[in-house]
Structures are given as structure tokens and as C-alpha cells.
GUTIBA-449612 format. One record per residue (C-alpha): residue in three letters; x, y, z. Coordinates in nm, 4 decimals. Example, Ala and Ser with C-alpha at 12.3 -4.5 7.8 and 13.67 -1.06 7.14 Angstrom:
  aa       px       py       pz
 ala   1.2300  -0.4500   0.7800
 ser   1.3670  -0.1060   0.7140
***
This chain:
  aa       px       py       pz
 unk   1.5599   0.6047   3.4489
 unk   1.4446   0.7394   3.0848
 unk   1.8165   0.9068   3.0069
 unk   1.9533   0.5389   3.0742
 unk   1.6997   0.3737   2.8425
 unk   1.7022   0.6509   2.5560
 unk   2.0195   0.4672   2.4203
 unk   1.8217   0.1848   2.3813
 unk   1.5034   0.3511   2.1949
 unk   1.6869   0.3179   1.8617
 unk   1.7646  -0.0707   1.8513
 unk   1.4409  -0.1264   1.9700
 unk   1.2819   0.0719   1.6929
 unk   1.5051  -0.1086   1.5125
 unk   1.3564  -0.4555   1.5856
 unk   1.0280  -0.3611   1.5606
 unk   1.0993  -0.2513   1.2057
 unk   1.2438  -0.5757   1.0654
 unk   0.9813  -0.7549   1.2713
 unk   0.6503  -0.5858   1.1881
 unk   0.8133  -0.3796   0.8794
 unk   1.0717  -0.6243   0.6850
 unk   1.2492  -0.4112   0.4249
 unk   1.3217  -0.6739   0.1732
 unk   0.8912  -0.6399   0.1137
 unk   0.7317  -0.3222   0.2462
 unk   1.0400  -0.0865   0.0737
 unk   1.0233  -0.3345  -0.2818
 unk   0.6593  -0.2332  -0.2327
 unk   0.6862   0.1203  -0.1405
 unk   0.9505   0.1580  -0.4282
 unk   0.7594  -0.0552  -0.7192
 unk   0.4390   0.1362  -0.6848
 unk   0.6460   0.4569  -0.6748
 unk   0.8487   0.3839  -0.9822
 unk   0.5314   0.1998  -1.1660
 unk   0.3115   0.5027  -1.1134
 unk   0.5815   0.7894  -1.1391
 unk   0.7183   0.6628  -1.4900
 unk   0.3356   0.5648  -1.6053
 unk   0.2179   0.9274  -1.5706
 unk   0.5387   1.0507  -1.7588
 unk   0.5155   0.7947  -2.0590
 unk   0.1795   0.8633  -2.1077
 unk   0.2448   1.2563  -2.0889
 unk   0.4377   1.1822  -2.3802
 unk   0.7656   1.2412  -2.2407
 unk   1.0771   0.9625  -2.1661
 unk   1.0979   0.8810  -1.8302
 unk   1.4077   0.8490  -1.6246
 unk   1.4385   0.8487  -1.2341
 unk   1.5572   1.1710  -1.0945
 unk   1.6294   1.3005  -0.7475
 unk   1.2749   1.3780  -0.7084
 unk   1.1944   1.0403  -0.7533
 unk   1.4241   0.9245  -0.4624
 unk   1.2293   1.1990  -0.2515
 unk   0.8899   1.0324  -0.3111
 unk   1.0458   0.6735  -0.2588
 unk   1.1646   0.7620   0.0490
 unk   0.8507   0.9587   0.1531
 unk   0.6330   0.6423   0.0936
 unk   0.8561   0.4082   0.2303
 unk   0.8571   0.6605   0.5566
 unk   0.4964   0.6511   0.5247
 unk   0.4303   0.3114   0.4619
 unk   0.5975   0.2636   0.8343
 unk   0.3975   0.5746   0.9898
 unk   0.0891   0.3635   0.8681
 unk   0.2525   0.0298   1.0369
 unk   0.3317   0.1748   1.3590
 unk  -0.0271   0.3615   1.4165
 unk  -0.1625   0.0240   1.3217
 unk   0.0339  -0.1411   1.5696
 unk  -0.1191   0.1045   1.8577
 unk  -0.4417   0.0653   1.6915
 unk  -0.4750  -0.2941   1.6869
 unk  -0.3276  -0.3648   2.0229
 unk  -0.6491  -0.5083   2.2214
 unk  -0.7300  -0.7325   1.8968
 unk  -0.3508  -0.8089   1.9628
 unk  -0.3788  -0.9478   2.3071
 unk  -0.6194  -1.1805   2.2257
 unk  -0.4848  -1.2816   1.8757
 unk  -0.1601  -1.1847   1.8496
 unk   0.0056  -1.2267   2.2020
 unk   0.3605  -1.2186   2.0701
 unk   0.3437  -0.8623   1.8797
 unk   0.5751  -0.6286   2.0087
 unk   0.3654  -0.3746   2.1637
 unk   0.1910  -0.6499   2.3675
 unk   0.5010  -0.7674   2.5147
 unk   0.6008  -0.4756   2.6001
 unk   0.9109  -0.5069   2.3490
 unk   0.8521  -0.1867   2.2027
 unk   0.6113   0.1045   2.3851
 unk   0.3351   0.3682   2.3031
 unk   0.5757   0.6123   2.3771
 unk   0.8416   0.5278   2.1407
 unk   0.6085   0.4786   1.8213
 unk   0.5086   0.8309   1.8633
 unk   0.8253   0.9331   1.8980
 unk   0.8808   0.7833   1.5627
 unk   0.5868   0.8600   1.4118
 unk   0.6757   1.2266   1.4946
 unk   0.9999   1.1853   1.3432
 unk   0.9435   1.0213   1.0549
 unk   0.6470   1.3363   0.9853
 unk   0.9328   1.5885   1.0281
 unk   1.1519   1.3762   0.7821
 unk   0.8932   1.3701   0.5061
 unk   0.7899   1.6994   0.5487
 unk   1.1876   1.8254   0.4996
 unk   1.2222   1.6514   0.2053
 unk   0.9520   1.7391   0.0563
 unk   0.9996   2.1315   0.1924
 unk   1.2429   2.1237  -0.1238
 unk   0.9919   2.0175  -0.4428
 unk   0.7106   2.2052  -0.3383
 unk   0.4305   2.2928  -0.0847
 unk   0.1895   2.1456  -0.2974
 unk   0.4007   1.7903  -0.1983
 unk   0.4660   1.8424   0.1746
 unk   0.0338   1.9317   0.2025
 unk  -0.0098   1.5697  -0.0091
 unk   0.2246   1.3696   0.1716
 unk   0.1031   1.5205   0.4985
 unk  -0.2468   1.4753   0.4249
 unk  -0.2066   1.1219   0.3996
 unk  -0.0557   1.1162   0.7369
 unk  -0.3136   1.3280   0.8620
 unk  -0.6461   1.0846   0.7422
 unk  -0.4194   0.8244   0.9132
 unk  -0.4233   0.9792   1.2447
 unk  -0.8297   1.0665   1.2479
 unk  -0.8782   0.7255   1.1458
 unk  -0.7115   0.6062   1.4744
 unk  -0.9179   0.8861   1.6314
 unk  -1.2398   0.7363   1.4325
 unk  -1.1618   0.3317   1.5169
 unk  -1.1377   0.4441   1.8885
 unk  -1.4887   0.5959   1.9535
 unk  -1.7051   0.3584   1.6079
 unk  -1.7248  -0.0038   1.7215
 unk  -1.8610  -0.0456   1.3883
 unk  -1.5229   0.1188   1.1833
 unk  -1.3160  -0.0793   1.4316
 unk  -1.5198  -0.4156   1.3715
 unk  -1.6957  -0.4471   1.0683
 unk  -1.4485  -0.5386   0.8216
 unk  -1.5651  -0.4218   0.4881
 unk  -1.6675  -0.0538   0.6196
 unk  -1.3385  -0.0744   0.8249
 unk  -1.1459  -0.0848   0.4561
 unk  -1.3825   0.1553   0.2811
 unk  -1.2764   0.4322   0.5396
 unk  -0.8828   0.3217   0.5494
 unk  -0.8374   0.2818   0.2308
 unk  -0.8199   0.6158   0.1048
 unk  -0.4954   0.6739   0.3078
 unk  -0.3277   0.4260   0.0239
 unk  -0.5162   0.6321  -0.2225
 unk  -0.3725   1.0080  -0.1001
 unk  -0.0513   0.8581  -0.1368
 unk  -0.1013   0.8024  -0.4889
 unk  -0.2545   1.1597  -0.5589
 unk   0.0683   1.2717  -0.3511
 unk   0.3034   1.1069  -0.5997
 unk   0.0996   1.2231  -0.9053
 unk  -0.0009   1.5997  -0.7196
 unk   0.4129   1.6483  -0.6821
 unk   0.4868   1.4982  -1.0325
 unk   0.1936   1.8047  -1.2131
 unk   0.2865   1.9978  -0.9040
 unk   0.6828   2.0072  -1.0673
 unk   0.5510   2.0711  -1.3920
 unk   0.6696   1.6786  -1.5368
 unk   0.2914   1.6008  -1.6290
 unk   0.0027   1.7803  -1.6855
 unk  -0.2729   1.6314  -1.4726
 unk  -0.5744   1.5079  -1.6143
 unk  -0.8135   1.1914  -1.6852
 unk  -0.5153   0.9940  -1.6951
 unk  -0.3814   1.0687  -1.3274
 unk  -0.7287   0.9038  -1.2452
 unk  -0.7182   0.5888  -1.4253
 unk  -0.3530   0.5401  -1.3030
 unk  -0.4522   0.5578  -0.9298
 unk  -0.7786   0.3348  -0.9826
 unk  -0.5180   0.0767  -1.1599
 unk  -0.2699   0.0650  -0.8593
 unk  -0.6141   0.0621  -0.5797
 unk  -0.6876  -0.2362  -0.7916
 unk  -0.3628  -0.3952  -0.7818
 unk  -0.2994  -0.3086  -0.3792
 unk  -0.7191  -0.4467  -0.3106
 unk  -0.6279  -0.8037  -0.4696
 unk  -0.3872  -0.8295  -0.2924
 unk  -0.5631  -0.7234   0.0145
 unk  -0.8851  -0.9437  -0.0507
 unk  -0.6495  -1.2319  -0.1648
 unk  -0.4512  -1.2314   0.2096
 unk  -0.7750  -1.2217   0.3415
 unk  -0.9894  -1.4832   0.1852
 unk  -1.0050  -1.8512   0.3222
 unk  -1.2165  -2.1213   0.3208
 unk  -1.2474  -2.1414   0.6843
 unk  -1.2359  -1.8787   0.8990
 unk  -1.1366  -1.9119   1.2885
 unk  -1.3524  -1.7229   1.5319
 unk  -1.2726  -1.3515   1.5861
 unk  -1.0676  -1.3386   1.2454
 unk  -1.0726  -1.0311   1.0653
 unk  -1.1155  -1.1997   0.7140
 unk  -1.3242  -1.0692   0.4223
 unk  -1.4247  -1.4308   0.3295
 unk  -1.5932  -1.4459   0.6725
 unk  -1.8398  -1.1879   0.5813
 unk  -1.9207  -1.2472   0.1986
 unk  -1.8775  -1.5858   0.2210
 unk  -1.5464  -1.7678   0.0243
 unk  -1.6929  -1.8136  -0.3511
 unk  -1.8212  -1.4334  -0.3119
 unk  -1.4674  -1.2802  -0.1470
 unk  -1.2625  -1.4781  -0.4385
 unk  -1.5143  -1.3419  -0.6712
 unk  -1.4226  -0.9976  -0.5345
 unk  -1.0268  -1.0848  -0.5623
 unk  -1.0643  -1.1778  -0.8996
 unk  -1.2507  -0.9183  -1.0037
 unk  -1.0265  -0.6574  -0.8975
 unk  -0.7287  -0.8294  -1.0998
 unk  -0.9635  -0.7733  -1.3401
 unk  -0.9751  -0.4447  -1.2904
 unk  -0.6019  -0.3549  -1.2830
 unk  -0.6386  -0.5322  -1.6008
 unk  -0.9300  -0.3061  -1.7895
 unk  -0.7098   0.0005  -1.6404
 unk  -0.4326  -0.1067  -1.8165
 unk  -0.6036  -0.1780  -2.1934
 unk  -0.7838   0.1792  -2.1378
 unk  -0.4409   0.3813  -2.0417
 unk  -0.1856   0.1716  -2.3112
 unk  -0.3974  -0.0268  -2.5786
 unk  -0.3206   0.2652  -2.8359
 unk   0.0574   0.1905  -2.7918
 unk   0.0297  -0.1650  -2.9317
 unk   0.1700  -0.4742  -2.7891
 unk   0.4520  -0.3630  -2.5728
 unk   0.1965  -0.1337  -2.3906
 unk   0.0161  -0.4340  -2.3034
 unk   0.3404  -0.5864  -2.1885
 unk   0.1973  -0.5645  -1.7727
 unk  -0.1263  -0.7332  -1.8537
 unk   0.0783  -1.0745  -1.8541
 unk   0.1143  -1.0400  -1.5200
 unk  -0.2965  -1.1327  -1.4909
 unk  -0.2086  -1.5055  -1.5338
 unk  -0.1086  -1.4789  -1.1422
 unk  -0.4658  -1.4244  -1.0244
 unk  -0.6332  -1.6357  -1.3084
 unk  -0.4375  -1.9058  -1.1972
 unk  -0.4941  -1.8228  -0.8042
 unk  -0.8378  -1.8147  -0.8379
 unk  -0.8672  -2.1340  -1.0199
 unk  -0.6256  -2.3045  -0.7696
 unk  -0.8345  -2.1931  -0.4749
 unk  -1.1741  -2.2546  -0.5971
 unk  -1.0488  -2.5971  -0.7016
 unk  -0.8843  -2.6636  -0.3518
 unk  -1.1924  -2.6107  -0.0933
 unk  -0.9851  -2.5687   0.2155
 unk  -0.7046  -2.3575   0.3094
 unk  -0.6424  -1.9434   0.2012
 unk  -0.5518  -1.8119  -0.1153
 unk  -0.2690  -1.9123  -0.2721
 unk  -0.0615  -1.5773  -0.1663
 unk   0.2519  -1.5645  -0.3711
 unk  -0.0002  -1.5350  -0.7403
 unk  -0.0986  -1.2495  -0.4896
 unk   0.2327  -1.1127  -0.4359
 unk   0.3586  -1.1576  -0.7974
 unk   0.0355  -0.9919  -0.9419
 unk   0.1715  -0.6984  -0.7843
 unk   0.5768  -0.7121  -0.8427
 unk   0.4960  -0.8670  -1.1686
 unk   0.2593  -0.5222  -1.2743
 unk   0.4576  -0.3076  -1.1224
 unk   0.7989  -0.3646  -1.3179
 unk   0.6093  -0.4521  -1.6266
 unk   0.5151  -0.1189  -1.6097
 unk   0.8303   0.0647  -1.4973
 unk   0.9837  -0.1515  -1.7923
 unk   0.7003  -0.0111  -2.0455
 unk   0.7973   0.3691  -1.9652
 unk   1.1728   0.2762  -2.0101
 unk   1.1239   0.0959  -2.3238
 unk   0.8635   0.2886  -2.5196
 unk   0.9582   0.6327  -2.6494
***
């Protein structure tokens, strides 16, 4: 019976992935922050930055990542799930427990190989991300209060996003193409604030159905959109600290803050309904490139 349905393990893999994992936004994400942080580092190390075939290895790793994270959630969230989300495909038995490991197993391998050939000091990073993943899982199973009270629930997840950075800037010093220091720090806290609006902005509503896992639910809406604008903010104070002294074009991402000025006015204004997600979504595309185009254009 399991020989005639292995044939059938990729294509549903498949599914799931364009379902719960659409390309066209989770690899554009995965590949912004990549190039935005990875060309940051090297400008400000004083050297021109150009994508090599390293680069494509920590694109790839993230994006593989990225997905390990998705599919653990999906196991992880599966009881919320059948009460919330009936139609997700572990629930309806479209995809099984089984087959994510499988995958998530895979995908570790993958990552681990590619990184095998820039260093050890990448494959420990990259796994070590992967690793804080899994005893999270482990953690959210036995702490009703990590699985249920949202703001502690993000302060322990979190850091997963955050090793991912350090793997990305641990690989680049690990190679030799910067020379870690202050600056590595500053360039992680700008992309957790970029990745946190974002994540407070989905999350923040006006109203806020029973059971839903929304930040406005426990600080109240004025206070969560004061926390969504504030981390724009941050991003923003990041930004003057690591580029001011290279004038005007270093400044060039800050434009992107209009997004979030502009979402937090329309939301506070509105009184009903979420956030208005796509200033959301453009803070972060809009940063991003703005700062991949910085590192090209400055010398």
C-alpha cells in the first residue's frame, strides 16, 4: 500500500507548497532579505558588492528554510487548525505527518550539502536555525503558555528569523567578504524590525473574533498599531545610524517609511477592519530593494 502511494508523495508536497508556501511571496521574501542584507554588510565593509555563487547558496538555503519553518508550523498548529482552519491541508488529510518529515528531513540534508561547500561555520548557522525550530515544536507541545499566549509565543520564535540572519552574515565573515563587527548587529536589528511590522501589522485589527491569535487582542488596537508603527520606526533609526554618513543616496530605503506612516494613519482613522496589509507588504519589498539598489549604486 505505501510503494503504490510513494509516487504520489511528490505532487502532494507539491500542492501543499503552492498552497501554504506560494513562491511568487515566500521566495521574493526569502530572496529580498538575502540580497538586502548580503550586499548591506559588503557596502558598508567598504567593498562593491556583486552577487556571487555563494549568494545563490544562501538564497536557496533560506528559501529551503523558510519552508522547513512552514511545514513544522503546519504540524504544530494542527489542533488550532481543526477548529479554525478546517480546510488546511494537514486537517484534511491532503497532505500527512509523515510526509512533512520526510521533507523536512530532506530539505535539512539539502541545506546542509550546499552549505558543506562554503564552510562549517555555515552548515552549524543554517542548521542551528533549524535546530531552535524543532525544540520550539518540542517547547509549544509540553508550555500551554508558549503555545497560547501570543506575545511570549513570538518572543521565543522569533529568534529562529533572527539565526537566519546571523547565518547569512556568520557565512559572509565566515568567507572572509566582511569583517564582522557592530555593524553585523545593527543590520540584523534593521531586518527584525522590518519582518516584526510586518508581523504586528497582519496581526492587528480592530475587532478580534474569539480564539484569534491576534496581537491587537492582547494590547488592545491603539497600543498594537502603536507597536507596528514603532517598529517601522525602527527599521528607520537603523537605517540613518548604518548609512547617514554616505549622504542622500544612503538614505535612499528610508522612503520606503511612507508605507507604514500612511498605514497607520489609514487604520487609526478607519476604526473597524485590520491593517491595511499591502503598506505592510511594500514596507518590506520597498526596503529591501532600496537597499540592494544602495550597495549596487554606491561605490
Amino acid at each position: 500500500m505505501t510503494t503504490l502511494a510513494a509516487p504520489q508523495v511528490p505532487a502532494r508536497l507539491g500542492r501543499f507548497i503552492l498552497r501554504m508556501f506560494p513562491p511568487h511571496i515566500y521566495a521574493t521574501y526569502g530572496l529580498l532579505w538575502v540580497l538586502a542584507l548580503e550586499s548591506s554588510a559588503v557596502a558598508l565593509s567598504g567593498t562593491a558588492w556583486r552577487p556571487s555563487g555563494a549568494t545563490w547558496v544562501r538564497v536557496v538555503s533560506v528559501v529551503l528554510a523558510l519552508l522547513f519553518l512552514r511545514m513544522l508550523d503546519e504540524k504544530k498548529d494542527f489542533e488550532y487548525d481543526r477548529v479554525h482552519h478546517p480546510d488546511r491541508p494537514l486537517v484534511t488529510g491532503a497532505i500527512t505527518v509523515r510526509e512533512l518529515r520526510g521533507a523536512m528531513a530532506a530539505i535539512t540534508a539539502v541545506v546542509a550539502g550546499l552549505n558543506a561547500a562554503q564552510s562549517a561555520t555555515a552548515v552549524l548557522l543554517v542548521l542551528a536555525a533549524l535546530g531552535y525550530a524543532l525544540f520550539l515544536a518540542a517547547l509549544e507541545r509540553r508550555s500551554s503558555a508558549v503555545r497560547n499566549r501570543q506575545l511570549l509565543n513570538l518572543a521565543v520564535t522569533y529568534p529562529v528569523q533572527v539565526l537566519l540572519g546571523a547565518y547569512v552574515y556568520g557565512s559572509l565573515a565566515a568567507a572572509g567578504t566582511v569583517t564582522a563587527d557592530w555593524h553585523g548587529a545593527v543590520l540584523l536589528a534593521l531586518c527584525a524590525c522590518v519582518f516584526l511590522h510586518f508581523e504586528f501589522a497582519r496581526k492587528t485589527a480592530w475587532e478580534a473574533e474569539p480564539g484569534a491569535r491576534r496581537y491587537s487582542a492582547v494590547l488592545g488596537p491603539r497600543r498594537s498599531a502603536a507597536v507596528t508603527a514603532g517598529l517601522a520606526a525602527g527599521a528607520v533609526g537603523c537605517q540613518v545610524l548604518l548609512f547617514a554618513p554616505d549622504g542622500p543616496l544612503g538614505l535612499l530605503p528610508c522612503l520606503a517609511a511612507a508605507l507604514p506612516a500612511w498605514g497607520t494613519r489609514r487604520f487609526l482613522a478607519a476604526r473597524r477592519g485590520g491593517w491595511p496589509l499591502p503598506t505592510a507588504m511594500g514596507f518590506v519589498v520597498g526596503t529591501y530593494l532600496a537597499l540592494v539598489v544602495r550597495a549596487v549604486l554606491l561605490p
